[in-house]
C-alpha positions in Angstrom: -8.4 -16.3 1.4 -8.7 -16.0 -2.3 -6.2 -16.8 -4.7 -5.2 -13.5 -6.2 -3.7 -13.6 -10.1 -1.1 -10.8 -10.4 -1.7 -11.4 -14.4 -5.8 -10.1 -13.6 -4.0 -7.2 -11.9 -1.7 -6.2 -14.6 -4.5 -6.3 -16.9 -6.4 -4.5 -15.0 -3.9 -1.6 -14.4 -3.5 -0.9 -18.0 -7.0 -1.0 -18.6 -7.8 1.3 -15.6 -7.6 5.1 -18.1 -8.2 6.6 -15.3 -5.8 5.6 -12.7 -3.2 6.6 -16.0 -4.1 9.7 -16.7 -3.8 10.8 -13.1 -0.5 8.7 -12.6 0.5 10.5 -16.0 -0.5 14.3 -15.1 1.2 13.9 -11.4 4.3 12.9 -13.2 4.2 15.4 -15.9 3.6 18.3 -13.3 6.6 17.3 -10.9 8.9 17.0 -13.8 8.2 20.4 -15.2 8.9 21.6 -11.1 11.9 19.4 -11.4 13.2 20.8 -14.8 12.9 24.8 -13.6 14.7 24.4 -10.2 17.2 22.0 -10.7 18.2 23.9 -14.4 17.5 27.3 -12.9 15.3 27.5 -16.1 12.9 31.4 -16.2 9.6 30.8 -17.3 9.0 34.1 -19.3 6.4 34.1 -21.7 3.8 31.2 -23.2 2.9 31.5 -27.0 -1.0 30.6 -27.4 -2.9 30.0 -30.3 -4.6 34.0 -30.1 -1.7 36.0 -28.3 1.6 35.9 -26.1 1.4 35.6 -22.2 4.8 37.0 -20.3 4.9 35.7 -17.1 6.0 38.6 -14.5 5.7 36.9 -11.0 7.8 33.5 -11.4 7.5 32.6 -7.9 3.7 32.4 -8.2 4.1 30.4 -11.2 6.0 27.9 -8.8 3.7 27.6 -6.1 0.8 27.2 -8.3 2.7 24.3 -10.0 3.4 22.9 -6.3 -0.5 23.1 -5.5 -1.2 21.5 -8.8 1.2 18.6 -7.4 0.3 18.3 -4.5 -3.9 18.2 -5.7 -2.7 15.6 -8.3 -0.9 13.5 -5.6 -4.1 13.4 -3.6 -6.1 13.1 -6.2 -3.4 9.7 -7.6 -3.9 7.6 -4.2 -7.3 7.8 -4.7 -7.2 5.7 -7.8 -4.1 4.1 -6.6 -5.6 2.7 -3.5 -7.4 -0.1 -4.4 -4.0 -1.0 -6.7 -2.3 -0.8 -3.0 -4.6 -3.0 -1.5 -4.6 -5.7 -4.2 -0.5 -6.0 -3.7 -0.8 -5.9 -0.4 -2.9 -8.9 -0.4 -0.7 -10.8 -3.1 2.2 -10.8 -0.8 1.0 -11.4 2.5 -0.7 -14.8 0.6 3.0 -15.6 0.4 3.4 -14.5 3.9 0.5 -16.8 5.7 1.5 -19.7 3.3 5.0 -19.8 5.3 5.1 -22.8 7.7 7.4 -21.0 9.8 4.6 -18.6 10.1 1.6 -20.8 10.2 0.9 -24.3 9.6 -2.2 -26.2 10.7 -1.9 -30.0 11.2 -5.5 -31.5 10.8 -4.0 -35.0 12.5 -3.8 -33.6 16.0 -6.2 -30.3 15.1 -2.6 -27.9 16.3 -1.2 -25.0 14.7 2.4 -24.5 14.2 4.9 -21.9 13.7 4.9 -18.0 15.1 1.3 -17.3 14.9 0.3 -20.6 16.6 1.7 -18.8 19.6 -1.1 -15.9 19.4 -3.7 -18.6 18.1 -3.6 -21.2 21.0 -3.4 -18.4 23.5 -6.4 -17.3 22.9 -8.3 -20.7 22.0 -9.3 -19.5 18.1 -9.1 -23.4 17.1 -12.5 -22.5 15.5 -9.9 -21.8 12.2 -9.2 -25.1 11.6 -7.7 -25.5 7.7 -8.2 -21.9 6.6 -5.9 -19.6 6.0 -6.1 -16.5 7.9 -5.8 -12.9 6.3 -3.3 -11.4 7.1 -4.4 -7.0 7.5 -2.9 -3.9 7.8 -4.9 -1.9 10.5 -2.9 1.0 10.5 1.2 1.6 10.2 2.6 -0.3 13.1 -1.1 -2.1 14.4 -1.3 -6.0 12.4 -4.4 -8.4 12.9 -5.5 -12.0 11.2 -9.1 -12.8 10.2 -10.9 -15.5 9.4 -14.5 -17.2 8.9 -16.0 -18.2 12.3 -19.7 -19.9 12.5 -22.4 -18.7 14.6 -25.8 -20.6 15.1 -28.6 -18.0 14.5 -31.6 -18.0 15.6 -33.3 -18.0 12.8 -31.2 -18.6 9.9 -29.5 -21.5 11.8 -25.5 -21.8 11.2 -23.7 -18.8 9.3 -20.9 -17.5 8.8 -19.3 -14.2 10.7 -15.6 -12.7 10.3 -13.9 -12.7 13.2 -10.2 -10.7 13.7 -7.3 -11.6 16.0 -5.6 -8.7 17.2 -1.9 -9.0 16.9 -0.8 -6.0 18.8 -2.7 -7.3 22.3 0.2 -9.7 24.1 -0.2 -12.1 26.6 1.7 -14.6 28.3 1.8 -16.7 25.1 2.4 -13.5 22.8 5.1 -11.0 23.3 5.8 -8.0 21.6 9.1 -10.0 20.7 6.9 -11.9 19.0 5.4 -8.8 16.6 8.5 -7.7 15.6 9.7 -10.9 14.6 6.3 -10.9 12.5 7.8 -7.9 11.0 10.7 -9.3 9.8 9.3 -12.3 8.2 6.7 -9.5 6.9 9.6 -7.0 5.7 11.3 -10.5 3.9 8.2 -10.6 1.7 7.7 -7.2 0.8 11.0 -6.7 -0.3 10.8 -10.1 -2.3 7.5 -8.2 -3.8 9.0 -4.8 -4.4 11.7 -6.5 -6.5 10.1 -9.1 -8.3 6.8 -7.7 -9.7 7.5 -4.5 -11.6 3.3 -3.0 -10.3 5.4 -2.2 -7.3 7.7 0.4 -9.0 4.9 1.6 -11.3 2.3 2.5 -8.5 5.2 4.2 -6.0 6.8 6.2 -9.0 5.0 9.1 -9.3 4.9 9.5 -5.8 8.7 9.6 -5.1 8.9 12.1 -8.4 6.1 14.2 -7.0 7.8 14.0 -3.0 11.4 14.8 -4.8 9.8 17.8 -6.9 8.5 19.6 -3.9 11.6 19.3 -1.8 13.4 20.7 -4.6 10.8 23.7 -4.3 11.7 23.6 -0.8 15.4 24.0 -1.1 15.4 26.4 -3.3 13.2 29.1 -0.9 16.0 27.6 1.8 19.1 29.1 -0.4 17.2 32.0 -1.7 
């Protein structure tokens, strides 16, 4: 697994003009829907440079603001993604370099700790000193890969990724097992969220843009 710098990512970030000007549109939008149903404010007329617009339809106004969001939102995760990825990838480095998680002892060629359970089970000793990475599949569905060599026919010995699917149990891997994974993986994240400030940054605009649009919500609700 590579050694990520989280220095290379902040620099990154705030070089990225793209990824701002979305992040800063999305949060501009949201506010504005924040500041006219929260204050009650009445959007009734623009001044341009060449003449005066009166708005007659408010409600319109609204839900054209609320597309514009929710387009922006969209349009924010795409930039934001690979800024998702990265983080994700910083902590669960921390995660696969816990011993109570996973420990290799090149002595007696064993792994040790909870993932040694899920390793020896299925006979992966083909790892050896490497550290596994540690992947999301999807919301509740975790796996580990690693390098594994294959002798080719042609090209002779080379190297393949191979993945270890943690949500298949066996005798030697319970689902007991996965969720305490999940704990040890909820310890770091929230050691992550905390610490390093890219966290906050990168989830801002959505929770301004979610809270916006609920407050568009509730005011159809009471109307």
């Amino acid at each position: 697994m590579e050694n990520l710098d989280i220095n290379d990512y902040r620099e990154r970030l705030q070089n990225d003009k793209g990824f701002s000007t979305k992040r800063r549109q999305l949060v501009y939008v949201s506010l504005i829907i924040l500041a006219i149903n929260l204050s009650g404010a009445q959007i009734k007329e623009a001044n341009t440079f060449l003449f005066k617009i009166e708005f007659l339809n408010e409600g319109a106004l609204i839900h054209l603001l609320e597309a514009s969001a929710v387009y922006l939102l969209f349009r924010y995760y795409a930039y934001a993604h690979n800024y998702h990825e990265y983080l994700f990838k910083f902590w669960s480095e921390r995660l696969m370099a816990d011993t109570s998680v996973l420990i290799y002892n090149g002595f007696d060629d064993e792994y040790h700790g909870l993932l040694a359970k899920k390793i020896n089970g299925q006979n992966c000793h083909d790892i050896g000193d490497q550290v596994p990475e540690y992947r999301k599949v999807s919301i509740l569905r975790r796996s580990i890969c690693y390098r594994s060599t294959i002798v080719d026919e042609y090209y002779g010995e080379v190297y393949v990724p191979k993945c270890i699917n943690l949500n298949e149990y066996d005798d030697s891997w319970k689902r007991k097992d996965l969720i305490k994974l999940f704990s040890f993986e909820f310890k770091y994240r929230y050691q992550a969220f905390f610490n390093n400030r890219e966290h906050v940054d990168l989830l801002f605009p959505y929770i301004i843009c979610l809270v916006s649009l609920l407050s568009v919500f509730n005011r159809l609700m009471v109307q």
